[in-house]
Structure formats: C-alpha cells, structure tokens
N, C-alpha and C positions, 0 to 999 in steps of 0.2 A: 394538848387539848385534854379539857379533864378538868377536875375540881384540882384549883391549885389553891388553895387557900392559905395563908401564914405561911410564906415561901421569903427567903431574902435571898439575896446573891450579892455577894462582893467580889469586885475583880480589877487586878494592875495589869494593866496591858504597855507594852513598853517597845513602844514600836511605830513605825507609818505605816497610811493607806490602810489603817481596820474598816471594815465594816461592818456595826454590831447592833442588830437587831431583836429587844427582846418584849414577848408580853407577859406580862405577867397579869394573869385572870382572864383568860379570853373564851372561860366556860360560864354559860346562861348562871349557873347555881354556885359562883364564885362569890365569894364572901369580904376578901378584899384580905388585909394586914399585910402588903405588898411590901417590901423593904431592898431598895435597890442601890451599893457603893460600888463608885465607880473612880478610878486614879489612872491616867492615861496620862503617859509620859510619850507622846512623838506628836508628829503633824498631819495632816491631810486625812483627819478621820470621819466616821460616818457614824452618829452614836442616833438611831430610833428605842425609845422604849417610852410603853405604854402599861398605867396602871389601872385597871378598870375590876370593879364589883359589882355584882349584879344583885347585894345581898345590905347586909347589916354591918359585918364586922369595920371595914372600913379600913382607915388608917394608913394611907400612902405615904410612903419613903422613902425622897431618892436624894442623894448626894454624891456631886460629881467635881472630881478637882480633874483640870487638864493641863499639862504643860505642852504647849507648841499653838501651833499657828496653822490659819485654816481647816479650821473642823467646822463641821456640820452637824446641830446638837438639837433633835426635837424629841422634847418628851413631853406627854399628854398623862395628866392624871383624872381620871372621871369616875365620877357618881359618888355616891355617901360621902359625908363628912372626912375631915381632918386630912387634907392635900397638904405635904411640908415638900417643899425642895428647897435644897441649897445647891448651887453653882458657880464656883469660882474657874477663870479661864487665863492665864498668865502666858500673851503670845496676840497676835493680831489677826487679822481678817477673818475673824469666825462667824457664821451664823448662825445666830440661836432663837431656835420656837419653842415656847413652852403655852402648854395647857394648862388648864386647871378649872374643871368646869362640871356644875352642877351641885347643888345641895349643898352647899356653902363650905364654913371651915377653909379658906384655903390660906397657905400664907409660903411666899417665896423669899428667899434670898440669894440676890444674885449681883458676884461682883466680874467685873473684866477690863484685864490690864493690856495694855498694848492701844492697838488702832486700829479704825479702818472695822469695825463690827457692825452686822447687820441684827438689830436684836426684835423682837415680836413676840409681846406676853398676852396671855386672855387669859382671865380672871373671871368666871360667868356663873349665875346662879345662885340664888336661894344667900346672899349676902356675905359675910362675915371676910370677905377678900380684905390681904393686907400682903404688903410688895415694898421690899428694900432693894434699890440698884444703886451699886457705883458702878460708873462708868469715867476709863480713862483714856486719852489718848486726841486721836483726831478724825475729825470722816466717822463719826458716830451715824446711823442710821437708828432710833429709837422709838419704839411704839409700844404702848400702852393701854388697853382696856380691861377695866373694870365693871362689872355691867351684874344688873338685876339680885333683887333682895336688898337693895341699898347700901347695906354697909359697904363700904367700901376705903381706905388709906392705901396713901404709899409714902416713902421716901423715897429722892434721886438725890446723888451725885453726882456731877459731873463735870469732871476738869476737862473742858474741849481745848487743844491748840490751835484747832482749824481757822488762820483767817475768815476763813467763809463760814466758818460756823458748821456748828452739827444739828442735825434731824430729832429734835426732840416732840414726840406727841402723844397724848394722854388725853381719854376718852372715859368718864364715870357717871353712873347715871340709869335713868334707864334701860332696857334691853327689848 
C-alpha cells in the first residue's frame, strides 16, 4: 500500500500449485507505468494480477508465457491509457480472464496451445481496443467483448478438432 508508481517485476517460477497474487497500484495517487513478466514452468497454478492508476502516468505491462496445464490466469488492467498484454499458454485446460477496461489504448495478444481452454476477454471504454487470439486444440470455450468509444478490432485463429465444434463468441459495439 502506498504510492507504487514505475514498479516492474519479473519472475520464473518453476514449479506446481503457485498461487500468486499481485497488485500493482492499489494507492488512490498511483500514477500507473506498471510493468509485469511472468515465465511459469509447471501446472495447476493460480496467477491474479491487477494494474490500476489512479493518475496520468499510465502505461500497463504484462507478459506471461506458461508451460503446463490447468492454470488459472486473471489479469485486469484499469484506467488511463496504453493496456499491452501478451499471453502465451503451451499445455491444456486453462482458464483465462483478462481485463482491460477504461480510457481506451488497449491492445492484447494472446495465443494457446493445447485444448480444452476456457478463455473471457473485455475490452471496455473510451475505444482504441484491438485483440489478436490463436486458439488451438479442441473444447475451446471463447468469448469476446469489445465495448464503448467505438473503435474497436480483432483478429482469431482458430484450429478447432472438436467434431462438435468450439464456443466461439464476440460482442463490439456499444456499452
């Protein structure tokens, strides 16, 4: 607690069963240049982080590669401009929430190899949203909104195997 303003953290965890929870800016007079790597080599993990400003500086930054299978990955970037995340997952059954919400700027890239993922993006506020997914595998579960100040893109891939088909749905427009 406290002004953490232009704070980054990088970390290899190399292991199961983490559970790793972090915020960064969760003081009223936080400025934001939040910058967060992450490289997680095992399975069954639990990753929350949250980048939030309450100010001007702005400029969130998370990138996270994971090797294994079922994790649990919500991150939420809020307020001022310029939301970047990258996300790659090489392993199956994961699910993934990402935020990215308010005063525009935001743009994601995210890709996941394996099957069987549950994925949920929001993209909200004041426009300039733009979102790259591949998606591999089968038993995709995939949702997409895009929402308020208009602009709005994305790109998907997706190679489904699932005879039955995968859950793909996308929501742009207004809020």
């Amino acid at each position: 607690t406290g002004s953490s303003d232009e704070n980054g953290i990088g970390l290899y965890i190399n292991g199961n069963g983490t559970n790793l929870t972090i915020n960064q800016g969760d003081h009223a007079n936080d400025q934001g240049e939040h910058r967060m790597i992450i490289d997680i080599n095992g399975a069954s993990n639990v990753i929350n982080l949250t980048q939030y400003d309450g100010g001007s500086l702005t400029k969130h930054f998370f990138e996270g590669h994971i090797d294994g299978g079922s994790n649990t990955v919500d991150v939420t970037q809020r307020d001022n401009g310029q939301k970047t995340l990258f996300l790659d997952i090489d392993n199956s059954n994961n699910d993934v929430d990402l935020l990215q919400k308010d005063t525009g700027t935001h743009y994601l890239d995210v890709t996941l190899a394996g099957s069987q993922h549950d994925v949920d993006i929001t993209q909200q506020g004041a426009g300039n949203h733009a979102a790259r997914i591949s998606l591999a595998g089968y038993s995709t579960d995939f949702d997409l909104t895009q929402q308020g100040g208009t602009a709005q893109s994305y790109e998907l891939t997706n190679s489904c195997s699932n005879a039955l088909g995968c859950t793909i749905n996308t929501t742009q427009g207004t809020q």
